[in-house]
C-alpha positions in Angstrom: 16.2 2.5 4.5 12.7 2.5 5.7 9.4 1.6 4.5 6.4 3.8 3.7 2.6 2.5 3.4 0.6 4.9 1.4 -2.8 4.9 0.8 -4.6 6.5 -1.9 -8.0 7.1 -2.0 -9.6 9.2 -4.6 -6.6 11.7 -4.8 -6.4 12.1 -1.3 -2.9 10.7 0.5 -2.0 9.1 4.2 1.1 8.0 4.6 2.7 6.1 7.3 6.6 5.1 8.2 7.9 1.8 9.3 11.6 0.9 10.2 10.2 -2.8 9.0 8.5 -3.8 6.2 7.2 -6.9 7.4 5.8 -4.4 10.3 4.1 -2.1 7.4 2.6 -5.4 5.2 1.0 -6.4 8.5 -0.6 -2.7 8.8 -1.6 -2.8 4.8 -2.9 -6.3 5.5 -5.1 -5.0 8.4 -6.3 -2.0 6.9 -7.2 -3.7 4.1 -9.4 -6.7 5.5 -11.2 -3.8 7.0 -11.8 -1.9 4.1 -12.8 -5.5 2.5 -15.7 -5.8 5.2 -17.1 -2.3 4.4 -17.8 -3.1 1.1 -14.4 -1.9 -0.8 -13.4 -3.9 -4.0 -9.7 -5.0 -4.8 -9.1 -4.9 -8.8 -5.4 -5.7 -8.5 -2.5 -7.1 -6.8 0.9 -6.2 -6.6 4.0 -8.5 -4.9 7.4 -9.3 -6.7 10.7 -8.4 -6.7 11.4 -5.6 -9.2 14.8 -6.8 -10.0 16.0 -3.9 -12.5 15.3 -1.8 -9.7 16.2 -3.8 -6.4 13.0 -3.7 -4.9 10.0 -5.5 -3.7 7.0 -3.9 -5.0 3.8 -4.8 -3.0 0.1 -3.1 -3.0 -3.5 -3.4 -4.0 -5.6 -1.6 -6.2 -9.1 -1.3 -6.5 -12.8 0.7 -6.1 -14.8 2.2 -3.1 -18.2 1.4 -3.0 -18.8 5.3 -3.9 -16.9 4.5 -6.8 -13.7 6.0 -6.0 -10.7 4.6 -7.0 -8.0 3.5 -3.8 -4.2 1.9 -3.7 -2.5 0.5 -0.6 1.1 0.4 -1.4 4.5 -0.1 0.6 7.0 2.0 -1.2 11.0 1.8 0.5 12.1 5.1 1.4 15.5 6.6 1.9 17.1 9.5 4.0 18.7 12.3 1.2 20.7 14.2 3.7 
């Protein structure tokens, strides 16, 4: 298993993969203080344990100050082959 922080920002993807997700919170945590000081807006927050589906779902959710709408979110990700 691995981790993947995605961010969303007006329909337009980035994503990023951890082998920790403690590693990838600290990343979403940076990136988002950032984002905080340039004038972006968090609506919503996301951290619990999603038992019916064994995982911990963790993000934000919120505007741009052009209006756009963005979501940092750590997603766990697994190899199919």
């Amino acid at each position: 298993m691995f981790t993947i922080y995605t961010r969303e920002v007006g329909g337009r993807y980035f994503d990023r993969y951890f082998k920790k997700w403690d590693n990838a919170k600290a990343s979403l945590q940076e990136d988002l203080a950032d984002l905080k000081e340039k004038g972006w807006q968090v609506e919503t927050n996301t951290d619990y344990f999603n038992a019916d589906k064994g995982i911990h779902e963790y993000g934000v959710q919120g505007t741009t100050p052009e209006g756009e709408r963005f979501s940092l979110a750590l997603v766990d990700g697994y190899f199919s082959d």
